[in-house]
Backbone and ligand atoms as CSV (ligand in chain L), in Angstrom:
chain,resi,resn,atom,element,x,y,z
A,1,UNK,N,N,15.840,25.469,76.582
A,1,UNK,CA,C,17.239,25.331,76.984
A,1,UNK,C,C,17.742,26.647,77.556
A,2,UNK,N,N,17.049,27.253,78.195
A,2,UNK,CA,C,17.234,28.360,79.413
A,2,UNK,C,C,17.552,29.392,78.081
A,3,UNK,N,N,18.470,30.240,78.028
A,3,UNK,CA,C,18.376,31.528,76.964
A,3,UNK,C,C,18.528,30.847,75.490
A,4,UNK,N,N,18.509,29.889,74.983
A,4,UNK,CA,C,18.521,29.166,74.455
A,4,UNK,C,C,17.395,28.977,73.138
A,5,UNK,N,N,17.275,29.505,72.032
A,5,UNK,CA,C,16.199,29.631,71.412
A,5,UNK,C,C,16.318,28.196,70.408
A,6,UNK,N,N,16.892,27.383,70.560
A,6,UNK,CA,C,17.023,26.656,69.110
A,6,UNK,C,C,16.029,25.585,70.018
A,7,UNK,N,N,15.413,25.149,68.577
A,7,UNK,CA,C,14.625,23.402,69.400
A,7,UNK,C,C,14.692,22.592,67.895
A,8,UNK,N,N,14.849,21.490,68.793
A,8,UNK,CA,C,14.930,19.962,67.415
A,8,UNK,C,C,13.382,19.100,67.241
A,9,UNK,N,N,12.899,18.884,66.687
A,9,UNK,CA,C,11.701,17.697,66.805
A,9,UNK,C,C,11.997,16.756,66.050
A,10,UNK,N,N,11.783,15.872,67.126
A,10,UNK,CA,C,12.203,14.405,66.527
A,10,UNK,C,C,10.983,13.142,66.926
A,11,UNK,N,N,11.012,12.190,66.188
A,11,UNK,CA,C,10.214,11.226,66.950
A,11,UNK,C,C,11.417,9.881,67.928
A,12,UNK,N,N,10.734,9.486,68.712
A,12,UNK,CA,C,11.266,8.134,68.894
A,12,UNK,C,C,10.505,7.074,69.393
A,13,UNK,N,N,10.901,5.938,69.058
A,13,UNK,CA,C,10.128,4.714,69.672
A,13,UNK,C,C,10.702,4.217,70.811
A,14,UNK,N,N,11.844,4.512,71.660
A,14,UNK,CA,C,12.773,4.182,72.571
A,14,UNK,C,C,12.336,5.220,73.804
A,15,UNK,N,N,13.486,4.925,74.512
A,15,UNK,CA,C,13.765,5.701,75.806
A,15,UNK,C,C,14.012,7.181,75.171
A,16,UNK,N,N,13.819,8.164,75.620
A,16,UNK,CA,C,14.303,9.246,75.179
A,16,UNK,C,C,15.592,10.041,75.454
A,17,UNK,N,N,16.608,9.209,76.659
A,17,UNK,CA,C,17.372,9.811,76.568
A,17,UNK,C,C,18.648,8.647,76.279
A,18,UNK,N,N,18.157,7.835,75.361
A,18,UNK,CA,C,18.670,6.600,74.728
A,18,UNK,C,C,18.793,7.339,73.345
A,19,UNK,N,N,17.784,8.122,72.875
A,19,UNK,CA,C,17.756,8.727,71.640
A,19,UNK,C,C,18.362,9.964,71.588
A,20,UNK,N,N,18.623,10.598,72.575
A,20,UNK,CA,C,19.713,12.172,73.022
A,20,UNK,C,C,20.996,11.512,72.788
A,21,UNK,N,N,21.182,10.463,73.526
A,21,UNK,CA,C,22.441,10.414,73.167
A,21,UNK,C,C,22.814,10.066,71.864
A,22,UNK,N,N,22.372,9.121,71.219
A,22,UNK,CA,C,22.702,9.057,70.081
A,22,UNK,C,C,22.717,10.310,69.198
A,23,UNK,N,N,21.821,10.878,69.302
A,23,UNK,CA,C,22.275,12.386,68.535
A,23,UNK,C,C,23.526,13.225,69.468
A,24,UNK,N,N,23.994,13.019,70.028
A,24,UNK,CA,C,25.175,13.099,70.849
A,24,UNK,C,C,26.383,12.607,70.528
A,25,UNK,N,N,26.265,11.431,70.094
A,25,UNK,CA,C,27.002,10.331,69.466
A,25,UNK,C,C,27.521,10.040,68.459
A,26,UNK,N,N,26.651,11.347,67.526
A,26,UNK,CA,C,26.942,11.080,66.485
A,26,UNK,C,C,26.818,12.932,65.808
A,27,UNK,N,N,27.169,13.636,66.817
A,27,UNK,CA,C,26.636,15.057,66.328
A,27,UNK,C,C,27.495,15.499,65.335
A,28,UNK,N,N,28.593,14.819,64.262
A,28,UNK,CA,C,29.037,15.069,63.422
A,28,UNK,C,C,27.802,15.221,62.055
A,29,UNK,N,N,26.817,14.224,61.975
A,29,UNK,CA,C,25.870,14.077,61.151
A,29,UNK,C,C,24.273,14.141,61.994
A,30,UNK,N,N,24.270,14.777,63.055
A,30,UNK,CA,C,23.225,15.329,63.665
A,30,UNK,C,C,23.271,16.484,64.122
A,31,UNK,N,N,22.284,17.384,63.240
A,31,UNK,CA,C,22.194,19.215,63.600
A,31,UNK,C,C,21.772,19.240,65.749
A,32,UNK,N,N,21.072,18.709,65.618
A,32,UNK,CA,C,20.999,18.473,67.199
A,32,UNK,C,C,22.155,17.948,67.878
A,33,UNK,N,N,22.930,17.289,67.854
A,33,UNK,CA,C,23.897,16.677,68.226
A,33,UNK,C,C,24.622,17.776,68.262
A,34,UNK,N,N,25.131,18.276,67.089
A,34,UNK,CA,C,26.322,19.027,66.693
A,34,UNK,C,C,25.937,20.544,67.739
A,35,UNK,N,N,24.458,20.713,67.596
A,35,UNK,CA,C,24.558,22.057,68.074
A,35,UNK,C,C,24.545,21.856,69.879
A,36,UNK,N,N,24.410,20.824,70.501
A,36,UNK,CA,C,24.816,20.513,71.840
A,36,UNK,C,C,26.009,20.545,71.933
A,37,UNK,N,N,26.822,19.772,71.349
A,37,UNK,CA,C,28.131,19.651,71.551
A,37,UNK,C,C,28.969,20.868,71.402
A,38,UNK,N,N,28.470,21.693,70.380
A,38,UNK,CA,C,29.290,22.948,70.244
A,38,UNK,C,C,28.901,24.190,70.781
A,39,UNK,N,N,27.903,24.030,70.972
A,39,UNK,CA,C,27.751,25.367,72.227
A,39,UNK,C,C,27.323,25.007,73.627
A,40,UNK,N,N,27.813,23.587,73.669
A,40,UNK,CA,C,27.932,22.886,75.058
A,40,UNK,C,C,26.799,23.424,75.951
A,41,UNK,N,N,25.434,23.903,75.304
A,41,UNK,CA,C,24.226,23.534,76.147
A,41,UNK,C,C,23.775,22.405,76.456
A,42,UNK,N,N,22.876,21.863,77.578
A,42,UNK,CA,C,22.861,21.202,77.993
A,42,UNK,C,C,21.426,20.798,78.096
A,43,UNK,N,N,21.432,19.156,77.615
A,43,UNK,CA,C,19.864,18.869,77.246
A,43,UNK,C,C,19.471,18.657,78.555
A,44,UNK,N,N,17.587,19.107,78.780
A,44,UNK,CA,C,17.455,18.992,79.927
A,44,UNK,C,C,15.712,18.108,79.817
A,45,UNK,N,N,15.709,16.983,80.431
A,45,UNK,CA,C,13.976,16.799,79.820
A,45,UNK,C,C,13.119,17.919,79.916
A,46,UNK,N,N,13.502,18.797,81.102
A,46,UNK,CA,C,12.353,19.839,81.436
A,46,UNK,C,C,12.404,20.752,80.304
A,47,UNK,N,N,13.129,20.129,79.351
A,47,UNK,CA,C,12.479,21.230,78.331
A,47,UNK,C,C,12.029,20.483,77.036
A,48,UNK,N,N,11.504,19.495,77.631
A,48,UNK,CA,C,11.218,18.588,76.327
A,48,UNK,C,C,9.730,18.624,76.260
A,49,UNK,N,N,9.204,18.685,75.292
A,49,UNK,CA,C,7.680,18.442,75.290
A,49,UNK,C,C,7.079,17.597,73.903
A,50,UNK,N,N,5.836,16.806,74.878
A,50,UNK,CA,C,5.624,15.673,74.128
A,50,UNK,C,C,4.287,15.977,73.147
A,51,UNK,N,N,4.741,16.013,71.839
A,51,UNK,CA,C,3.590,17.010,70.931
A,51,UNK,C,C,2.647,15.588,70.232
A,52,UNK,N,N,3.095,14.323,70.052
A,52,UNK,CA,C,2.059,13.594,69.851
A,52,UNK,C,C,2.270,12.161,69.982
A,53,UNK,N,N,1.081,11.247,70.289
A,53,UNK,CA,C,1.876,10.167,70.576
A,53,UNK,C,C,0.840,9.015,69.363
A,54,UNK,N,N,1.880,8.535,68.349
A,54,UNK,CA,C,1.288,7.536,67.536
A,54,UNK,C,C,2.138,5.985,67.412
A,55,UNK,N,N,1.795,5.118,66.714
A,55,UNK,CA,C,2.183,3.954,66.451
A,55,UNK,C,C,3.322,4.581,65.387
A,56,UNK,N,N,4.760,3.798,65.343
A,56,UNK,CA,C,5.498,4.106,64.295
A,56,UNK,C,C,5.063,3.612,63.256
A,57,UNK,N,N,5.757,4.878,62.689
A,57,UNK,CA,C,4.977,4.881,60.985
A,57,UNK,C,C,4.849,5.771,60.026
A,58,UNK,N,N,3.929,5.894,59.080
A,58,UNK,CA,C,3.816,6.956,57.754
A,58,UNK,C,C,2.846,7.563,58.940
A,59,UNK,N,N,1.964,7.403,59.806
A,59,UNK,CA,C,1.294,8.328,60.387
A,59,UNK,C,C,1.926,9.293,61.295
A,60,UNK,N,N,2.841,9.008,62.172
A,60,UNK,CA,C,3.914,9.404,63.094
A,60,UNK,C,C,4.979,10.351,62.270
A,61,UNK,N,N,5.292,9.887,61.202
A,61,UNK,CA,C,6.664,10.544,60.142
A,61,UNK,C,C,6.116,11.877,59.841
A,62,UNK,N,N,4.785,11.531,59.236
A,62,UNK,CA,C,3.898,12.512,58.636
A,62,UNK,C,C,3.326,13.305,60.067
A,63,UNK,N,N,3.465,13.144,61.070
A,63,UNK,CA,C,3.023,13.958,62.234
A,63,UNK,C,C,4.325,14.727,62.869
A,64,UNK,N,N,5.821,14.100,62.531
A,64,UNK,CA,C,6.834,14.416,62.741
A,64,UNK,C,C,7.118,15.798,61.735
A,65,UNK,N,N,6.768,15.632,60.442
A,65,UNK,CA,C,7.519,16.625,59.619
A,65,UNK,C,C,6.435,17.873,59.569
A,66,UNK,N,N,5.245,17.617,59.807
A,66,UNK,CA,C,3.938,18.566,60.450
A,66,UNK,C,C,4.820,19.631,61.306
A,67,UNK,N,N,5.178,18.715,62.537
A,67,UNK,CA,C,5.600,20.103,63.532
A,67,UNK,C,C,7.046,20.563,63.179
A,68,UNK,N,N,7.830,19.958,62.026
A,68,UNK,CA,C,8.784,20.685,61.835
A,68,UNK,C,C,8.163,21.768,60.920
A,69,UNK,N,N,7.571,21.745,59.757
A,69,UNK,CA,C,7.216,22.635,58.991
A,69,UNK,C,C,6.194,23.543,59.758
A,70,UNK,N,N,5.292,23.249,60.399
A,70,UNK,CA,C,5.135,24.562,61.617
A,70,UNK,C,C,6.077,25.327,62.000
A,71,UNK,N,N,7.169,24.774,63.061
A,71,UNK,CA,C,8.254,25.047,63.865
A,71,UNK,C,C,8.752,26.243,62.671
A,72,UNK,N,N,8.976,26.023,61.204
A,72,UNK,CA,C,10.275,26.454,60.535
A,72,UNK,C,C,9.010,27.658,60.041
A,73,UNK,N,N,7.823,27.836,60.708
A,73,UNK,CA,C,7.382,29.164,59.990
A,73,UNK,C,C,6.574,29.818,61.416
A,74,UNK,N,N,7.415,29.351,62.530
A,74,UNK,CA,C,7.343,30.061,63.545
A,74,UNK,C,C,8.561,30.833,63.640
A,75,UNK,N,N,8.476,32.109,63.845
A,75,UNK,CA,C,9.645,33.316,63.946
A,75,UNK,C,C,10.392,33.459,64.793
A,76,UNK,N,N,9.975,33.452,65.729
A,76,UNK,CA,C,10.596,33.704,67.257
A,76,UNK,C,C,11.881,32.184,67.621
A,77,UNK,N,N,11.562,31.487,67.458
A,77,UNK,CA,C,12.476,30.209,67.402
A,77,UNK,C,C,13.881,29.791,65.953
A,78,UNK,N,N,14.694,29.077,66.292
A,78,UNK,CA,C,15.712,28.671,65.430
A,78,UNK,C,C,15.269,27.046,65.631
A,79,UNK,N,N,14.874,26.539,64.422
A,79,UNK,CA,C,14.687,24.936,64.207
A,79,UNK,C,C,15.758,24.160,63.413
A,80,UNK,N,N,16.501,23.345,64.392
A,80,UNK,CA,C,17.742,22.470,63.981
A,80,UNK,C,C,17.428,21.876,62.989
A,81,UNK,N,N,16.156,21.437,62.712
A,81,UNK,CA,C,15.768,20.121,61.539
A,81,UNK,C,C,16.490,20.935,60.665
A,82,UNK,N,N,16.881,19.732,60.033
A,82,UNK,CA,C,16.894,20.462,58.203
A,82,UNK,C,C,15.643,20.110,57.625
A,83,UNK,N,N,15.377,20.905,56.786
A,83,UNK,CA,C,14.558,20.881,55.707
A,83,UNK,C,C,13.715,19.992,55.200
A,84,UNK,N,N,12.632,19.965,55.362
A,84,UNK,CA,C,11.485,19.079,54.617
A,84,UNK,C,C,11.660,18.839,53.245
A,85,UNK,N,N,12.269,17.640,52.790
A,85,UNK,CA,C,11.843,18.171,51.016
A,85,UNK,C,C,10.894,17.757,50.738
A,86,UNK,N,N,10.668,18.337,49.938
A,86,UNK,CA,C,9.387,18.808,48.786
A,86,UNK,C,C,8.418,17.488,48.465
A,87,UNK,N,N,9.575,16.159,47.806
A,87,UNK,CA,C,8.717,15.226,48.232
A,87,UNK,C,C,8.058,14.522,49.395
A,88,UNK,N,N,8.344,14.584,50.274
A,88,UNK,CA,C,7.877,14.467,51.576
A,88,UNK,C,C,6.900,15.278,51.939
A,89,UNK,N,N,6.948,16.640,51.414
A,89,UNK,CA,C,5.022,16.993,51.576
A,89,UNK,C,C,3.898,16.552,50.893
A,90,UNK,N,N,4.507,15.882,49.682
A,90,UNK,CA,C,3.396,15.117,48.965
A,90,UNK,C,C,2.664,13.959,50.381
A,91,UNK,N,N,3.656,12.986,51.363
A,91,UNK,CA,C,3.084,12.288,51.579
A,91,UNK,C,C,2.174,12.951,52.913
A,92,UNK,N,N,2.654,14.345,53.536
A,92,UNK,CA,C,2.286,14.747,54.052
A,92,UNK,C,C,0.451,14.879,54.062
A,93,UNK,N,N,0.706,15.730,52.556
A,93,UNK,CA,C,-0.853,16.103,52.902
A,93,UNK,C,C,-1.690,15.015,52.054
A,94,UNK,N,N,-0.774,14.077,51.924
A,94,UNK,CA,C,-1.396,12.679,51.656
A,94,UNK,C,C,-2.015,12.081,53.068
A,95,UNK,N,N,-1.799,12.536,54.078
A,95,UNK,CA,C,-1.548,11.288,55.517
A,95,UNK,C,C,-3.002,12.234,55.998
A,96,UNK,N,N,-2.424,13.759,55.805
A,96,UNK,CA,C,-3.724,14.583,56.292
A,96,UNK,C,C,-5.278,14.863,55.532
A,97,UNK,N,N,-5.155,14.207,54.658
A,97,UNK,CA,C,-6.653,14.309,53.755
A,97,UNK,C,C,-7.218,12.600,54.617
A,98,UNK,N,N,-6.042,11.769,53.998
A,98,UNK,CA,C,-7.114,10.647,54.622
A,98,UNK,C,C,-7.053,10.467,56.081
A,99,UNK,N,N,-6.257,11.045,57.080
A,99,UNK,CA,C,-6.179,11.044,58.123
A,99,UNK,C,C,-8.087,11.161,58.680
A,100,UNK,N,N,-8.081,10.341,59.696
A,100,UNK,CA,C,-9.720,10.901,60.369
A,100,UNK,C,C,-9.882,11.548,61.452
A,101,UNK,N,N,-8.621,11.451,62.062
A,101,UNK,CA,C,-8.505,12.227,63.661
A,101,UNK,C,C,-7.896,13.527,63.022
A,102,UNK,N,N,-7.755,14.370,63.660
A,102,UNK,CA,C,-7.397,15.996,63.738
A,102,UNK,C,C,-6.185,16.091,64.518
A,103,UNK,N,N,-5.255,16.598,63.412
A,103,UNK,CA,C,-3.681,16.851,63.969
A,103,UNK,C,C,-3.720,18.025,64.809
L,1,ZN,ZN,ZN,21.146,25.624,72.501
């Protein structure tokens, strides 16, 4: 987002800028939302990048909260997600032991 250090990861099964807006739509209860709207940057696809593509699901969720918990122990960046909890890494490295492909 040009000087812009913050990034969101999200999944969707839709159009993607069917799913912007709704975090748009609702940026009272979306950190993405909220942080567009209030520092009135401006989403752009060219800065979107597509990190994996699965069937929705515990495989996809669990591939979703992967690159947030990366993202949140990369330095150089500000990550909108909130917070992984704790139970949710249980199913994590539940998905990645029996997983057979390589995240
Ligand atoms: Zn921004």
């Amino acid at each position: 987002m040009g000087d812009c250090d913050s990034i969101y990861i999200g999944q969707t099964g839709r159009n993607l800028k069917t799913r912007v807006n709704e975090h748009l739509n609702n940026h009272e209860k979306s950190p993405f939302g909220s942080h567009l709207h209030h520092t009135k940057h401006k989403f752009s696809t060219d800065n979107v990048r597509l990190l994996h593509m699965a069937e929705r699901g515990r495989k996809l969720t669990a591939l979703e909260n992967l690159e947030i918990i990366k993202a949140k122990n990369t330095s150089n960046v500000r990550v909108l997600n909130e917070e992984i909890p704790s139970s949710t890494l249980a199913d994590y490295y539940y998905n990645r032991i029996i997983s057979t492909s390589s995240l």
